[in-house]
Phi, psi and omega in degrees: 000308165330329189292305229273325167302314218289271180357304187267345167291328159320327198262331189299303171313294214271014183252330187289332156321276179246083168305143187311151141347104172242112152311154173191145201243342191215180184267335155324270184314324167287345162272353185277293171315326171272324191278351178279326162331307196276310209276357171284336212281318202260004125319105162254019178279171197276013198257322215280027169305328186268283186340297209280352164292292171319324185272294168359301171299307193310291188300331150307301140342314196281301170347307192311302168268085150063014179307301207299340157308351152305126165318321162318312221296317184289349167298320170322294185307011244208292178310278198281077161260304186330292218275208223020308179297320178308321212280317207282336201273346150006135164240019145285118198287310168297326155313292194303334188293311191328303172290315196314305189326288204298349176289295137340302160289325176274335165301320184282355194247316169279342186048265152243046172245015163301289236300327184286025161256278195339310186292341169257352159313334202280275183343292180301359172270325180282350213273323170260003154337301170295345175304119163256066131286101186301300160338287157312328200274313193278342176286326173291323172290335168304321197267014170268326184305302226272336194273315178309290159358290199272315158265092196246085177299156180237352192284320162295017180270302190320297209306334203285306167293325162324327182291323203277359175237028121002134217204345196268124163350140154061354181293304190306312168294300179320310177286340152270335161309320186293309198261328181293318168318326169280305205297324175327274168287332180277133145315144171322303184293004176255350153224015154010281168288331186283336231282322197292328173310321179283339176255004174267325172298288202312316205296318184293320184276026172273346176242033175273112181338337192265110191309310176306315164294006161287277171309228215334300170306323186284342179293316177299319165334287182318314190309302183311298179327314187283334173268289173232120197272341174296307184297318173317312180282333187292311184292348154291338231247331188271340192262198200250164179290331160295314178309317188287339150340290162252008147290335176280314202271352166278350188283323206252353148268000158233042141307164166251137169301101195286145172270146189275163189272183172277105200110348190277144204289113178275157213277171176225186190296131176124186209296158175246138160265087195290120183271143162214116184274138169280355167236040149236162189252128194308148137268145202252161169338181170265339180266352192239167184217145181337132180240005180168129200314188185268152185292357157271313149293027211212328164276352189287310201275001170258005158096052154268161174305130176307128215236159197304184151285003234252169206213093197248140173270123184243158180282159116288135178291188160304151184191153208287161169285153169072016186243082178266228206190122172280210194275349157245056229341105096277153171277161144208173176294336169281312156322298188314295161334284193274027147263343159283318181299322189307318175292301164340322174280327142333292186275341136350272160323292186280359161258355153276317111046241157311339197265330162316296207295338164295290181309314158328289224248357177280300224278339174306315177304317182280355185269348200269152206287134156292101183295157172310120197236200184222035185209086185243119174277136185201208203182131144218160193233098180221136179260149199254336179268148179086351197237115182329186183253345167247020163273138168279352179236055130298129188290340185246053181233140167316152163242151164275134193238290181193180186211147159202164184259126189241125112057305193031353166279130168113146173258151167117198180263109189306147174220151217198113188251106175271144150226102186253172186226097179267175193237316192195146210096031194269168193120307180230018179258076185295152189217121181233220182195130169232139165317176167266315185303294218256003184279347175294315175299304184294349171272304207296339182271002191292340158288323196238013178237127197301164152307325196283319180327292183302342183256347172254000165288350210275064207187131201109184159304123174065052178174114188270114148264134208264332192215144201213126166052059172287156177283174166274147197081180187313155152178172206220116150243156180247119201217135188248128186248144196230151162219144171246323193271335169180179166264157176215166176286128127286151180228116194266090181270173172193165204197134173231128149307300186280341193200204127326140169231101201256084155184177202247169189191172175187128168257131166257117171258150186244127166264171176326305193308318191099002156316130179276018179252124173296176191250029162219036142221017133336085179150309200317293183346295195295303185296286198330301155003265187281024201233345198277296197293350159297317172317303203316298201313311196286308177317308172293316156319317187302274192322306199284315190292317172296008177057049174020056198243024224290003159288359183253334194296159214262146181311277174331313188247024161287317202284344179276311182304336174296323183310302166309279173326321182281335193271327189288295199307338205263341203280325200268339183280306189285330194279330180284335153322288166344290185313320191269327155284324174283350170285326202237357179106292189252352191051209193216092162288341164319303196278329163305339187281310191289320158326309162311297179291332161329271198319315211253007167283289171324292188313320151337303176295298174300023196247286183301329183267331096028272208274016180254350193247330156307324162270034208091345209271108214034012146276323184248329163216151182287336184263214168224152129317181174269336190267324177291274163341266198321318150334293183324306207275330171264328163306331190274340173305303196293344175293329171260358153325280173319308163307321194282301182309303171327292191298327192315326211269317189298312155287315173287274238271334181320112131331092198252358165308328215232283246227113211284357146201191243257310161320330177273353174255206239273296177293327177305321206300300181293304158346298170294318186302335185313282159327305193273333175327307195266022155255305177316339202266295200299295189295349151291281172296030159241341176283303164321315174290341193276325190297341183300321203294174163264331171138171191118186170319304175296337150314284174320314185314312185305308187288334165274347199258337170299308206308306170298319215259003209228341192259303161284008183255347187250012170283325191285294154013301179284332181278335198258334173288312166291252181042281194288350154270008185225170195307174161285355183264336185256011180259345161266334149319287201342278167336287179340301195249357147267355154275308197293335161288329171291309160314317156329281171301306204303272207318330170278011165278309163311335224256314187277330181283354187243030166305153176297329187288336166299292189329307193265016167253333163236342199263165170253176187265094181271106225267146172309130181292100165292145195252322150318236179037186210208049199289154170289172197232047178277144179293151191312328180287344153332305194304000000 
């Protein structure tokens, strides 16, 4: 009997939990049925409770069966909002789970044609939050969820706010909790108008005395970031660097485990890096199941602003190796298994990997050159037998030894000093110094006029024979050079007439002044200089403008700041080069070689931001096309071909006997051709792109961000052209300090074009661009 009692109260409960289905056929009869409602409702005596409970469950019937389909219905429900309201304000516990339900269910059954009922349910919901009675409070906060959930109103934000100036225990963290729930779920336009209200609460309540409302805001920020990235960034960009801080690292611990891609490196033990794209939807844990669709589908279908692509990195803690997620994200010990065996192989791969990339960047090291110095050390071995008479690596043919530019300036004489050691050939080894007027005919004729020919030119204006039948062994010579009339290249050779020529030497030059700097690096110096303190200056604006933030920053202007750090760094490599050849003569070709590689890495980057913003790439969509990428990807491959094939010909290979820098030969030649290619290339796809626009500001913005990029890609080109109209001792500074003024100009014009209020004003938040990845190749209003 006892069973039997249990039973049927059990059956009694699951029925008053979920009442049967009450059909109703006509709008009569459903009004008939709300006026008997409302008068149990509005009976507040203290005996009529289980009425107003039974009519409660009844408007849940009715739901059930299909009331709502009625036109009426929602005015009925409309009328009875007050006592529905009454009901949640209730201090019977069973009444308010009552009301919550049936509240609850009219949200989920009406949508939005709740919200003029929704706004004073919301009031009576926060009004019992605070309640301690648990019951009542977690039944209110449920029926606040489902309605924020289910309705989406813009009208229902103030009554929300209203809750944050609450004063009362647990409301102010529940009514953000409520907002995290909009940023979720809600379309833009339905909250538009409110947003700046909603970004002035979270901002304020991230510094709210209470930790849970600390932690529900931060949550919501991160939410914002993820959704929507223009406002996300901005409002990071406004907080201090711990705040942002611990909005990254809590975001990135309530991640979901993503499943890896196919072919991707798996993960192994120690901190992990978790990708979370904003338009794929995370995969969720094994215990938990999707609360909301992917952010592409949720902009197609409420008509939101198109959200970046951006693909942002967060740390994750630790977590065991091999402890993944199959194909139907569960663990198990076989997931597990091949996930241990993948990591090992993973990490296998990837410590061969590293050991490649390390002997790369070794042997790069040991490859870098001896730059032209002004202390030049050398060897030459050249032998007279077996060897045609018109070989140029004939002993009695000039050999080129070394060149420097003297001066015209300064009082006294330039001087100019040997120490050679022969091994073999003394006796006949002659060394002599020619000038720039008679050394080209005499370079260029070295194949064909015997040594004595070459050695009786040695005579006149602008030509030396400075040393004759050096002995075997050590020995020193000293030769004083005066220039009155300009500066000019001397040039140092040597020929043994008589025999094989075997020895080693180290030339020193002097200027009049007594200064180790040839006079066609006079100046160079002075520009890195001042082009350093520009830089300096445009980082701290850059940083400063940007809150030093640089993970919150727009795709352009990380690349600008790379841009800056490289041009700065190549700027501080090169003045200590400088510095250290007028002391010693010889410098540091290390740090002039990693100078080089600075400079023509900027040049890279500023290459890349011209040609990804000419295609669009976050003024018109946050992603590249697929054809568009590829274009991108093959011009910066040849750009950096090229750059590389320069400097290789710059270190090695120049001819410094022919060619008076590095611009007249094969690789300068292609370098420059590089350049107007990637201006016809850029200014065709800024033209398409600008014709996608209807005209406005951002048009105009695009056409001034063309103007800098169309001013730097045909300035060097123009610098390399003057070049070729000025003597020969000033065109390689020329060049020089004139990419260093182009560089300059360009980047503090860029630096001022990516303020943030410019950014968040034309740009979308576009993120760097993978170059694995696949964008579809849909027109950009698709995306």
């Amino acid at each position: 009997e006892f069973g039997h009692i249990v039973t049927v109260l059990r059956s009694q409960e699951m029925s008053a939990e979920s009442p049967e289905p009450r059909v109703v056929y006509s709008e009569k009869d459903l009004a008939r049925h709300f006026e008997s409602i409302l008068q149990d409702l509005l009976n507040k005596s203290h005996d009529n409770w289980n009425k107003r409970c039974d009519a409660l469950r009844l408007i849940r019937a009715l739901v059930k069966g299909g009331a709502t389909d009625f036109p009426t219905f929602a005015s009925l429900v409309h009328n009875a909002r007050q006592v529905l309201a009454d009901c949640i304000a209730d201090l019977r516990s069973v009444l308010v789970k009552e009301a919550c339900k049936t509240v609850t269910l009219l949200a989920e059954s009406m949508q939005q044609s709740f919200a003029p009922v929704a706004e004073i349910m919301i009031t009576s919901c926060l009004k019992q939050i605070p309640v301690t009675i648990q019951v009542i409070s977690e039944a209110a906060f449920s029926c606040l969820q489902s309605i924020f959930t289910h309705t989406h109103s813009g009208r229902l934000i103030p009554k929300l706010l209203e809750g944050m100036k609450s004063k009362a225990a647990g409301v102010k963290a529940k009514s953000l909790s409520c907002i995290l729930i909009i940023l979720q779920k809600w379309a833009w336009s339905d909250m538009e108008k409110q947003f700046d209200q909603l970004e002035d609460v979270l901002v304020s309540s991230l510094s709210d005395a209470q930790g849970d409302v600390r932690l529900e805001a931060r949550r919501c920020v991160a939410e914002v970031c993820e959704r929507f990235k223009d406002r996300g960034g901005r409002m990071m960009r406004n907080l201090d660097v711990s705040m942002q801080k611990k909005i990254l690292e809590e975001a990135a611990c309530s991640s979901p485990v993503a499943k890896p891609r196919s072919g991707s490196r798996p993960a192994t033990a120690g901190a992990v890096r978790v990708r979370t794209a904003v338009q794929e939807a995370a995969r969720p844990a094994a215990h938990e199941e999707p609360t909301r669709p992917s952010t592409t589908m949720a902009a197609a279908q409420r008509k939101e602003p198109p959200v970046a692509n951006e693909r942002t990195h967060m740390t994750q803690g630790p977590r065991r190796v091999g402890a993944g997620l199959d194909s139907t994200g569960r663990s198990g010990a076989g997931a597990g298994a091949r996930g241990a065996e993948a990591g090992a192989r993973g990490a296998e791969a990837g410590a061969r990997a590293g050991a490649v990339m390390h002997l790369l960047l070794f042997s790069l090291f040991l490859l870098l050159p001896h730059a032209v110095s002004l202390t030049i050390d050398g060897s030459v071995l050249a032998r007279e037998d077996g060897i045609g008479m018109h070989d140029p690596a004939r002993a009695d043919k000039l050999h080129f030894l070394g060149r420097f530019c003297f001066s015209n300036t300064g009082s006294g004489m330039g001087t100019v000093t040997m120490t050679a050691n022969v091994a073999r050939g003394g006796g006949g080894t002659n060394v002599v110094l020619v000038d720039d007027t008679r050394w080209a005919d005499l370079w260029r004729q070295r194949e064909i006029i015997g040594c004595t020919q070459a050695l009786g030119a040695m005579s006149g204006q602008g030509a030396f024979l400075w040393t004759t039948d050096l002995p075997e062994g050590k020995s020193a010579r000293v030769l004083s050079v005066e220039d009155n009339v300009r500066p000019h290249y001397w040039y140092a050779a040597a020929m043994n007439c008589k025999g094989p020529m075997d020895f080693t030497y180290s030339i020193r030059f002097v200027q009049p002044d007594g200064t180790l700097l040839s006079f066609d690096d006079v100046g160079v110096m002075t520009a890195y200089e001042m082009l350093l303190v520009l830089l300096l200056v445009l980082l701290f604006l850059h940083g400063f403008a940007h809150n030093w933030n640089l993970p919150y920053m727009y795709g352009v202007t990380v690349l600008t700041t790379i841009v800056l750090l490289s041009l700065s760094l190549a700027c501080v490599l090169k003045i200590l080069h400088i510095f250290l050849m007028s002391q010693d003569g010889r410098g540091s070709p290390f740090l002039s070689a990693v100078g080089d590689l600075c400079h023509a890495s900027a040049q890279l980057f500023l290459c890349s931001i011209f040609l990804l913003v000419s295609n669009g790439w976050g003024a018109l969509s946050p992603v590249l096309r697929r054809e568009h990428r590829r274009h991108i990807l093959l011009l910066l491959l040849l750009f950096v071909v090229f750059h590389v094939y320069f400097l290789l010909n710059d270190w090695f290979f120049l001819d410094h006997a022919s060619a008076t820098y590095a611009y007249e030969s094969l690789p300068g030649f292609l370098v420059v051709a590089l350049q107007v290619a990637s201006l016809a290339f850029f200014g065709f796809r800024l033209r398409e792109t600008m014709n996608t626009l209807e005209g406005g500001e951002k048009k105009r913005f695009l056409l001034l961000f063309g103007c800098l990029a169309c001013v730097w890609f045909i300035l060097v080109p123009v610098a390399v052209l003057i070049a070729t109209l000025l003597d020969p001792y000033v065109r390689a500074k020329s060049v020089a300090i004139m990419r260093l003024v182009i560089d300059g100009s360009t980047v503090t014009v860029l630096v001022w074009l990516v303020m943030p209020s410019r950014l968040d004003k034309y740009f979308q938040q576009a993120s760097l661009p993978s170059w694995s990845d696949v964008a579809e190749s849909a027109p950009y209003e698709d995306l």
